[in-house]
C-alpha positions in Angstrom: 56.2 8.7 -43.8 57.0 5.4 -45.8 60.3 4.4 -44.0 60.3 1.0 -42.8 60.9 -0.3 -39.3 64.1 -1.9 -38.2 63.7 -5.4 -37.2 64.1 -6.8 -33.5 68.1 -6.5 -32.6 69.4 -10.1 -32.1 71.2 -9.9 -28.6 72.1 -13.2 -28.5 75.6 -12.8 -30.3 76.0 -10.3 -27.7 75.7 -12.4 -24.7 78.3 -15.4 -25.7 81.0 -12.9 -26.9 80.6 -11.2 -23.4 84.3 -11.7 -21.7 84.5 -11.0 -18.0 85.1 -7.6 -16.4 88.4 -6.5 -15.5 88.6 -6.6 -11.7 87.4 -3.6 -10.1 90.0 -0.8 -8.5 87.4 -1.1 -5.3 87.9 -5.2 -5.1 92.2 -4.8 -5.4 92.5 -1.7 -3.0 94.3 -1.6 0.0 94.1 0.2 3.4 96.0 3.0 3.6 97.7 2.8 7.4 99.5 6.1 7.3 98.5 8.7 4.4 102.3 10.4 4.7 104.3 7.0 3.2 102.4 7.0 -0.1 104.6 7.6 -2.8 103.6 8.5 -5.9 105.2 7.6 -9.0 107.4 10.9 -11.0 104.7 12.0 -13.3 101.5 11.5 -10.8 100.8 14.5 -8.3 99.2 13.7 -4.8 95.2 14.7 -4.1 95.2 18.6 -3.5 94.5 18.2 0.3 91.8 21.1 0.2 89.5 19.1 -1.6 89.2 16.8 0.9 85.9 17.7 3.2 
C-alpha cells in the first residue's frame, strides 16, 4: 500500500482555546430534607419510585 502517513496532530491550538467546564450538577446540588416537598416543574415527571433499590 503507497498511502502516506498523516503527520503528528498539533495539540497545542487545542489547549489555549480550552474554556472552563460548566460547573458540575454534583458541585450545585442540594440536600434534599424531605423527599415529599419537591416540586417538579409542569412538563417534568417525578422518579418512578420502584426503581429506587
Amino acid at each position: 500500500d503507497t498511502r502516506r502517513r498523516p503527520g503528528p496532530i498539533n495539540t497545542d491550538t487545542a489547549r489555549a482555546r480550552r474554556t472552563p467546564g460548566t460547573i458540575s450538577a454534583l458541585a450545585t446540588a442540594r440536600i434534599i430534607t424531605d423527599i415529599n416537598q419537591i416540586q417538579y416543574p409542569e412538563n417534568i415527571k417525578s422518579p418512578r419510585i420502584e426503581l429506587n433499590m
